[in-house]
N, C-alpha and C positions, 0 to 999 in steps of 0.2 A: 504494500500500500504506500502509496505516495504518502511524506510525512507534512506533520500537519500541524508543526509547532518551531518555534527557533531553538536554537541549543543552547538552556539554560539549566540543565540539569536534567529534571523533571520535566515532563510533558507538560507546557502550557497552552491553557487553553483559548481556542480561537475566540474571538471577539464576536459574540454572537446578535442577532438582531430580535425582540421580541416576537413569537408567533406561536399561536396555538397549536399544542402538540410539537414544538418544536424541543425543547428539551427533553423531552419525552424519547422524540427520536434521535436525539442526541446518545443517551442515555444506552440506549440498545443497541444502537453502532458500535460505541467504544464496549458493550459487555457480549457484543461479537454477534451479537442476535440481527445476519445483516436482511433478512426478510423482512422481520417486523421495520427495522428502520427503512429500511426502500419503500414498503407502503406508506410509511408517514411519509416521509418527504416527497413521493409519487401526489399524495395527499394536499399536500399544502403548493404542492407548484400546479394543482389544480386549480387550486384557488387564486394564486397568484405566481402567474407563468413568469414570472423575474423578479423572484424573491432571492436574493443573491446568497445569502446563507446557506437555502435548502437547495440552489443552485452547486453548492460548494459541496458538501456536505453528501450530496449523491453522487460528483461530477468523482469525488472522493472514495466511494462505497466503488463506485464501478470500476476506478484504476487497480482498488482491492482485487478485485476478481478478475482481472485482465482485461477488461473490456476496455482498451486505451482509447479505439477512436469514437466510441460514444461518450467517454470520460472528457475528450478533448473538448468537446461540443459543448458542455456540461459547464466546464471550469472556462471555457471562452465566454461564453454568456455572464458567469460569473465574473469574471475580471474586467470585462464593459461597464459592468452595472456595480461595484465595488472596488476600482481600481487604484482606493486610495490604502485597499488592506494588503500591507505586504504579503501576507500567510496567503490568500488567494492566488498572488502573480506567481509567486513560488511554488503553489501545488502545479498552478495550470503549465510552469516552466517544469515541471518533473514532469508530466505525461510527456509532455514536447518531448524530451528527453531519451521515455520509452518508447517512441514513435520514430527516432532517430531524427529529430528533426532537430537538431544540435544549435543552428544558428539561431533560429528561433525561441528554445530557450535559453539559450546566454543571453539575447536582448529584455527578456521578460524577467530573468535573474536580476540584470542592470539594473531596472525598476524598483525590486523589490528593495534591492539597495540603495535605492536612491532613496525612497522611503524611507529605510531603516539602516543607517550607516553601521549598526551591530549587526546586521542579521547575518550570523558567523554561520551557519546553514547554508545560508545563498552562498558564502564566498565557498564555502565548503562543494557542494556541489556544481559551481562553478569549475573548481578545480577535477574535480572527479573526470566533469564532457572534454575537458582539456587533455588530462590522460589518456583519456580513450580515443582522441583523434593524434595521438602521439608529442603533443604542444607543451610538452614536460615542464621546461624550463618557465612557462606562465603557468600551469600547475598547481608549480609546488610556490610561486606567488601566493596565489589563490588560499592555498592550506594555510601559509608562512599569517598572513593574514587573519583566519577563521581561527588561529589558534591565540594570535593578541587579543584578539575578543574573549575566545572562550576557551583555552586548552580542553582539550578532547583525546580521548581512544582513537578514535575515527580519523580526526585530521593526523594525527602521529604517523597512524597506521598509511593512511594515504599519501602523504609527505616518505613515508620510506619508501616506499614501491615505486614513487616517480624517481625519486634517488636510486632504486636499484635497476632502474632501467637505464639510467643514464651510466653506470656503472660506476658511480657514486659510494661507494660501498661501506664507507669508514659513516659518510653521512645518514646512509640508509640503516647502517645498525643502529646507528644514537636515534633515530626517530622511532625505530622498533621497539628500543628498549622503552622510551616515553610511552609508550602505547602499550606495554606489559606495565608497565609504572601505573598507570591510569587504569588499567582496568585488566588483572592478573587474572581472573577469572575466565578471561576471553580465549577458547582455544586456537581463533584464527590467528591472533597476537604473535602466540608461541609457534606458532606455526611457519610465521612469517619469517620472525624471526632466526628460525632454524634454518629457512632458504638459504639467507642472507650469510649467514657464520658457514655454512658448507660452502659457498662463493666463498668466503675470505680463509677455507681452506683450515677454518677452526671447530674441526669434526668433532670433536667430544662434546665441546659445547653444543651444537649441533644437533647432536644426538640426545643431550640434555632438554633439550626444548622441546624434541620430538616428544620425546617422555612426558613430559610436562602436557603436551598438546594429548595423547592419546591418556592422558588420565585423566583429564578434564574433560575430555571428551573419547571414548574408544571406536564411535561411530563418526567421527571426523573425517571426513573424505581425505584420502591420500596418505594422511599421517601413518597408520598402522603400515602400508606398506612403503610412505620411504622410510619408515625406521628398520623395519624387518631389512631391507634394503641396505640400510648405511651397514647393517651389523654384520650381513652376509660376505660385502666387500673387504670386513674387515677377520672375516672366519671367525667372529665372536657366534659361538653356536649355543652357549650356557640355555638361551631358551626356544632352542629350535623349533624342537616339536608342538611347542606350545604357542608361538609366534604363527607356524605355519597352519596349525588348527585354527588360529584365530584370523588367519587372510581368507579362508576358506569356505570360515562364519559368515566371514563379514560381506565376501561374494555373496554366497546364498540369498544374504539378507538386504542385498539392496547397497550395501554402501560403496562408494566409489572409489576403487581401487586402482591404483596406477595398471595401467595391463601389462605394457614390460616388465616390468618388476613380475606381475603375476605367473608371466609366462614364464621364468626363474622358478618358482616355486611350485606351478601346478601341473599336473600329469594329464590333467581333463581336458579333453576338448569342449566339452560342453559346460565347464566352469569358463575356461576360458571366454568362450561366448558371452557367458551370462556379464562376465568384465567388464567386457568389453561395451558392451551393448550399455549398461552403467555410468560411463565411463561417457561414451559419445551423449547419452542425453545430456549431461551436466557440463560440460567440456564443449565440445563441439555438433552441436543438434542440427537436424539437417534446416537450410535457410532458404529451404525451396528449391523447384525445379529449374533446370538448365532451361538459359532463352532458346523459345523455339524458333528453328530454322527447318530451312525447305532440306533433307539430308541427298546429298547427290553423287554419286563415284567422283573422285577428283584424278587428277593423273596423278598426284604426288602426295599420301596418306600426312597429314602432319600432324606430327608425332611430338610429344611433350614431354621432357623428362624432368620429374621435380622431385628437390634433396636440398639439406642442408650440407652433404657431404661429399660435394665434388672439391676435392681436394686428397689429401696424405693418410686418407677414411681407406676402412677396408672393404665399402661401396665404391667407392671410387675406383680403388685394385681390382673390383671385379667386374667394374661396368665399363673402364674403357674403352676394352678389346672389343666390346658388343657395338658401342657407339660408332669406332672408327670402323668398323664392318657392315654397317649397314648402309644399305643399296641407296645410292643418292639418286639416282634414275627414279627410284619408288617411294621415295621416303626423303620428308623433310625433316629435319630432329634436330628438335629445339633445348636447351638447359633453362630449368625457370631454380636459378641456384640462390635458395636465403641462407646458408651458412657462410661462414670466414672463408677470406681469402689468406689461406695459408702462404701463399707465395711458392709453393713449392713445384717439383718438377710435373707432379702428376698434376697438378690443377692446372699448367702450363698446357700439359698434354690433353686434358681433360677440354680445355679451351681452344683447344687446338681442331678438336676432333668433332663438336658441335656447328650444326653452320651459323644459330643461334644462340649466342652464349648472354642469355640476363640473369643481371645480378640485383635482384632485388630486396637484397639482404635489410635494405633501408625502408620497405616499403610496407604499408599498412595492408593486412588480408583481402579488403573489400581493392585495392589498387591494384591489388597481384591479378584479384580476379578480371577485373577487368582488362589488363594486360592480356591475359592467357586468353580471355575473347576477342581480341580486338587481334590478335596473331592467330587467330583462327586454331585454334587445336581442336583436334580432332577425336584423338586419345591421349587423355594427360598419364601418366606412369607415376604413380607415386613411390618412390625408392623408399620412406622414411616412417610409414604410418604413425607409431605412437611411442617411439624410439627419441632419445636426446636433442630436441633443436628442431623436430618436428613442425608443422603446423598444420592440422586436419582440419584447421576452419575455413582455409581457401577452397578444401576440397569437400566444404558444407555447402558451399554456397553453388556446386551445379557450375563448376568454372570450364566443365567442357563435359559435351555431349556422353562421352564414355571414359570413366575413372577406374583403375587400374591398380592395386594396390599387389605390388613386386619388393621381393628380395629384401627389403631393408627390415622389413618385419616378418615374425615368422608364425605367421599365425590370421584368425580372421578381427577387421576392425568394427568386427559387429554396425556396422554402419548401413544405414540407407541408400546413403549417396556414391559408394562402391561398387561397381557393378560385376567386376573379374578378381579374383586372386589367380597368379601363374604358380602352380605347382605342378608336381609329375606324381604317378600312381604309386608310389611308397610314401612319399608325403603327405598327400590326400589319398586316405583305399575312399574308394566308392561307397561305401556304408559310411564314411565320416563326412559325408557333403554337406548333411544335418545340422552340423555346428560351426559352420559357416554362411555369415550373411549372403558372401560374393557365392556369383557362380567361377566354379574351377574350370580353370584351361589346363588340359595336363598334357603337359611338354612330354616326350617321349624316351627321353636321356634320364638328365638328370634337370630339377629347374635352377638350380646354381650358376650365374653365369658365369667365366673365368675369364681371363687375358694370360694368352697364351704365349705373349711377348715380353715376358716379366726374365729377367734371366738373373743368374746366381751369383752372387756376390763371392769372392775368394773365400773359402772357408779356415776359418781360423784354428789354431789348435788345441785342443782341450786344455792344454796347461792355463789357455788365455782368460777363458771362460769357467773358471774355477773347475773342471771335472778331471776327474785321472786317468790317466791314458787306460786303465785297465777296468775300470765301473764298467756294469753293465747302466747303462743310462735308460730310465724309464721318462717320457718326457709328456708334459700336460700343459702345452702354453696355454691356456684358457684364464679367462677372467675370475679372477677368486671367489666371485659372487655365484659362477657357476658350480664351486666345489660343495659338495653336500655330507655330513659324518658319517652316511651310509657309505658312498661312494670312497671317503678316504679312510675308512676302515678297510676296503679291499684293497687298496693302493699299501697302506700298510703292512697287510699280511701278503701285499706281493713282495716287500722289501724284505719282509722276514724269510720269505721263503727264498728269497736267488739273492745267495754271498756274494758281498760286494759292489751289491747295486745301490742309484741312489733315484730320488724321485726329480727331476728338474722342472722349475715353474717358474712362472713369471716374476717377477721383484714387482712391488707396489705401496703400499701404503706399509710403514712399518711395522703397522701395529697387527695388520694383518701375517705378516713376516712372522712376529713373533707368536704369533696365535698359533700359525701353522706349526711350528716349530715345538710349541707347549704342547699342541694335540699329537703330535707323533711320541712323541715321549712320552705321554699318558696310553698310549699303544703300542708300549716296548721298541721303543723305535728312538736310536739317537738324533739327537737334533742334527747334527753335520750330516746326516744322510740326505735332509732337503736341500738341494741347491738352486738358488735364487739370480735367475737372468736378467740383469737390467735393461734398461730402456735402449735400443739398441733403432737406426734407420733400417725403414723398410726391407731393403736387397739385404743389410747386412742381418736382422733379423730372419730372413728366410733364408741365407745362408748357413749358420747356424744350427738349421734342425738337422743339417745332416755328422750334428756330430753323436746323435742319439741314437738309438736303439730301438726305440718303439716308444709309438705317441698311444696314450691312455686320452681316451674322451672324455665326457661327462653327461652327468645325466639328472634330470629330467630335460636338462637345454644343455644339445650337443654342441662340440667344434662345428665352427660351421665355417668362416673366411681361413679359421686356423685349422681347419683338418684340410681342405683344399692347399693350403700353406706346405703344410705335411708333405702332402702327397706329391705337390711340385716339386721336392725338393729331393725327395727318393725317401721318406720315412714313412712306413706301413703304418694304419690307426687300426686301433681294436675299439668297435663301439658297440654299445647295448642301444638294441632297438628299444624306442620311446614308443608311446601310445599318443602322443602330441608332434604337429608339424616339426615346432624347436627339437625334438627328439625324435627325429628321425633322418635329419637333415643330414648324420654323418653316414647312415646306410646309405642314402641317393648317391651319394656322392662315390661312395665305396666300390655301389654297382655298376657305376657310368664311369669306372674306370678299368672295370675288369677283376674287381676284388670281394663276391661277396662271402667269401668265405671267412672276411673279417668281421663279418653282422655274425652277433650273438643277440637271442633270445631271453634272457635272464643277466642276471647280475653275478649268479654260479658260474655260469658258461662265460661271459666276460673273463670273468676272475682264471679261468682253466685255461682260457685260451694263450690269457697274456703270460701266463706262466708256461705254459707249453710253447710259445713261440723265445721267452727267455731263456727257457733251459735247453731249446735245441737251435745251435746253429745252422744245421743245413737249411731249416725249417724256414729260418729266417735269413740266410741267404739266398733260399730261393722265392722268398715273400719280396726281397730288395731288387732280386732279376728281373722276377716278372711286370713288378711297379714300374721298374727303370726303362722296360720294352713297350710296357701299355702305355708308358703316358702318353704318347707321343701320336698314338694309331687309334685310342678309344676315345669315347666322344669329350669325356669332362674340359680335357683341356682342348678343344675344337670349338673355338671361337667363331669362326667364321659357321659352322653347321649351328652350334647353338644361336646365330643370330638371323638365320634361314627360319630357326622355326619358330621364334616369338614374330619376327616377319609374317609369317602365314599366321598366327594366332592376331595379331593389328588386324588383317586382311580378313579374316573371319568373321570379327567383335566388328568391322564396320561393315560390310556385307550383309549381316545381319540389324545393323540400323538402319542402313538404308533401304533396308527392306521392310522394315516396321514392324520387325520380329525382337521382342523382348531377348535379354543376356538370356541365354543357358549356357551349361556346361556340355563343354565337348573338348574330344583332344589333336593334336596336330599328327 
């Protein structure tokens, strides 16, 4: 409901004008009874069709219930007929507001102020329409302002978030703290605040706030799982089972759970859904149908490719080879790119290889959209769904005829406005199409795409890299958040079982380091058997894996850029098929290279395998022969075949609009 007093603490009340039955219906509005008060006030504009009170007061009930553009009507009349009450111009500038009519109410706010040079409300939501057209820097004026009136929760909390968008950081924590100051109770506060301290890279505190957030509130949207989240990256396990029980619940029950994260910790596809679907109403709800046009064959499909991570991303490593492969004769292909310009070689390359490269990294959702219409796309490709740096809103709003959600997520975005996910039949079985909004294109291979042009850095020597020339090396580059205690209790009973081996992982956060290190030692296992790779560039990174032995996957969310990594590089993966896409992704990949005799079934037969390929070397010299012969003749790394058949899947998805046949699922 539009509010309906200035901020002076307590809700004060409007300035009422004498009439029968008017407090009455006063009365029953504010104790929520909104029927009996509609009749009154239905009642008295009976009798007197511009009574500006009962004007208000209804124009008020109806923005309650959504009804914005009969509310709009309502509070027009009203602010004609009473336009010396500021509280009128200020409600009738909120609907404006929810109506997007932005300009219109900032001029009708001006009023209200002009009337009432306190009215710290007006300058407050002033500032609010200013953030949401991105005009930051008048903004946080606007709060700077409403808070010499009246310091508030509210303007604090809004004063940070324009500060953390500017990248303001040091500023945006002090205005958060103010706003935990003012009103500690508030779990959005703490919540905020916790964004802010993980940007400035002070994770405990961070992780404090979450805490704070999800005990004040455990049904808070997001909180439960970026904490479950921080602790994962950090192999803090002490409430695993109990944290993971509670992400679970809180799906079932409706609350809004990051979905990445989700897809981390759930085995279900049909949780996953439920997420997701969650997730898009509160976040990004669809904003209506694509403008309709006449659909016609064209000579040249143009084709849309949108990401935050065309650049030294391991999107990036796997989509350039697709890009600079596709038919310019057939195919227009455009980058609609909102991440950083790392400067790097691949974004070099990556810009290289589009014939349209925008960078709209500066640009408001409703602008992108219009951008992407006004370039005529045809099929947009969404690489990023609900992944880091994302933005599913441009692809709420219908920004092209046929939306595509590819590779960058692994999983369904439960969304309306999606019409395809690409996967291939190990990925998607045909019985799991159920728990997917999109319809499935299933590519024939594998749906991973590669760049076949990536080549191998000098490989360095074990002494370099801290291993010994004599370890058997068990190797797991994956993100710590993917390791689970089930999973590294079998990791450790494979160290225990083959002398002399060590586990090799990624180096990252060091607290995670030492978690890892604490939990192998709590499973008879010395600490110096983990060994920890640090941050190393791209080629010289996938150089590297060939100084291992065998890459160990994970699970419930496989390798998936880092078992392709693997596999480029000549290291065999052993993985547990999953019952979710994220866990399955390392079998696709396995088989579309000639290997599935690496897909195990269970988490027993994992464990048997990798111990049975440890303890014999012919076993695994002929697992590194055969890898070493395939890669080059089976599809995974066949770039140019992998980009024939999303080719004919574009060519399908528009044959079939232009024919005015609804998405189904078919395959190439």
């Amino acid at each position: 409901m539009a509010q309906q007093s200035r901020n002076k603490g307590a809700s004060a009340p409007i300035s009422l004008h004498p009439s029968a039955g008017l407090d009455q219906a006063i009365a029953a509005h504010r104790s929520g009874n909104l029927l009996e008060a509609e009749r009154a006030y239905t009642t008295i504009l009976k009798g007197s069709k511009t009574h500006p009170v009962a004007l208000h007061m209804l124009g008020l009930l109806r923005a309650q219930r959504g009804d914005f553009a009969d509310a709009e009507l309502l509070l027009k009349k009203a602010a004609r007929l009473d336009g010396g009450n500021p509280d009128v111009l200020f409600n009738y500038a909120n609907v404006l507001r929810a109506l997007n009519k932005t300009d219109d109410a900032l001029a009708w706010l001006a009023k209200a102020i002009a009337l009432s040079p306190d009215f710290a409300d007006a300058y407050l939501n002033r500032g609010a329409i200013l953030m949401a057209r991105q005009e930051l820097h008048g903004a946080i004026a606007e709060f700077d302002r409403a808070i010499a009136i009246a310091p508030s929760s509210a303007a604090f909390a809004n004063r940070g978030s324009a500060f953390q968008q500017l990248g303001q950081l040091d500023e945006a924590h002090d205005s958060y703290q103010r706003a935990v100051a003012l009103a500690p109770s508030n779990p959005q506060n703490h919540f905020a605040l916790s964004e802010v301290l993980g940007q400035m890279g002070r994770h405990d505190e961070a992780i404090a706030a979450l805490e704070r957030t999800v005990a004040l509130d455990k049904a808070f949207p997001f909180a439960l799982s970026k904490l479950v989240d921080s602790r994962r990256k950090r192999a803090d396990w002490r409430s695993f089972e109990r944290e993971q029980a509670g992400l679970d619940e809180a799906v079932e029950s409706g609350v809004a759970v990051d979905p990445f994260t989700f897809l981390h910790a759930s085995s279900s596809p049909a949780r996953q859904l439920t997420c997701a679907k969650t997730f898009v109403a509160k976040v990004a709800p669809e904003r209506g149908a694509a403008i309709a046009r006449t659909p016609s064959p064209v000579s040249r499909l143009r084709i849309g490719y949108m990401s935050a991570d065309f650049r030294n991303h391991a999107i990036g490593h796997l989509m350039v080879g697709v890009i600079e492969e596709h038919d310019r004769e057939r195919f227009e292909v455009s980058a609609i790119s909102y991440g950083p310009d790392d400067r790097s070689e691949l974004r070099d390359r990556l810009k290289a290889a589009f014939e349209r490269f925008e960078d709209v990294s500066h640009l408001p959702d409703e602008d992108v959209v219009k951008l992407i219409r006004q370039l005529d796309i045809e099929v947009l490709v969404d690489l990023g769904g609900f992944t880091a740096g994302a933005r599913p809103r441009i692809l709420a709003h219908r920004a092209a005829p046929i939306q595509v959600n590819y590779l960058g997520y692994p999983g369904t975005m439960g969304a309306p406005y999606m019409d395809y996910v690409m996967a291939d039949p190990i990925i998607v079985p045909e019985a799991e199409q159920k728990h997917y909004s999109e319809k499935v294109i299933y590519l024939p291979d594998s749906y991973q795409a590669t760049d076949a042009r990536r080549s191998l850095a000098n490989v360095p020597a074990r002494s370099e890299v801290g291993l010994a020339d004599d370890a058997f090396v068990y190797c797991a580059f994956n993100r710590t958040s993917k390791i689970t205690p089930v999973l590294f209790d079998v990791w450790m009973r494979l160290l225990a079982k083959t002398a002399g081996s060590v586990l090799w992982l990624l180096d990252g956060d060091p607290i995670a380091k030492e978690n890892l290190k604490r939990e192998a030692v709590a499973r008879g296992i010395a600490a110096e058997r983990i060994v920890f790779a640090p941050h190393a560039p791209a080629d010289a990174h996938l150089a590297r894996h060939q100084l291992a032995d065998l890459y160990l996957d994970t699970l419930p969310y496989n390798a998936h850029t880092a078992a392709s990594d693997a596999l480029w590089a000549g290291l065999p993966v052993v993985t547990c098929l999953g019952t979710a896409f994220a866990g399955r992704v390392a079998a696709s990949i396995l088989n579309a290279v000639g290997l599935p005799e690496l897909v195990t079934q269970s988490l027993d037969d994992y464990e048997s395998l990798a111990l049975r390929i440890a303890h014999d070397s012919e076993l695994r010299a002929a697992l590194k022969g055969k890898l070493a012969s395939q890669r080059t003749t089976w599809p995974l790394f066949d770039t140019a075949r992998m980009t024939r058949h999303i080719e004919k899947a574009f060519n399908e998805m528009w044959r079939r609009h232009c024919a005015g046949e609804a998405p189904a699922s078919f395959a190439v």
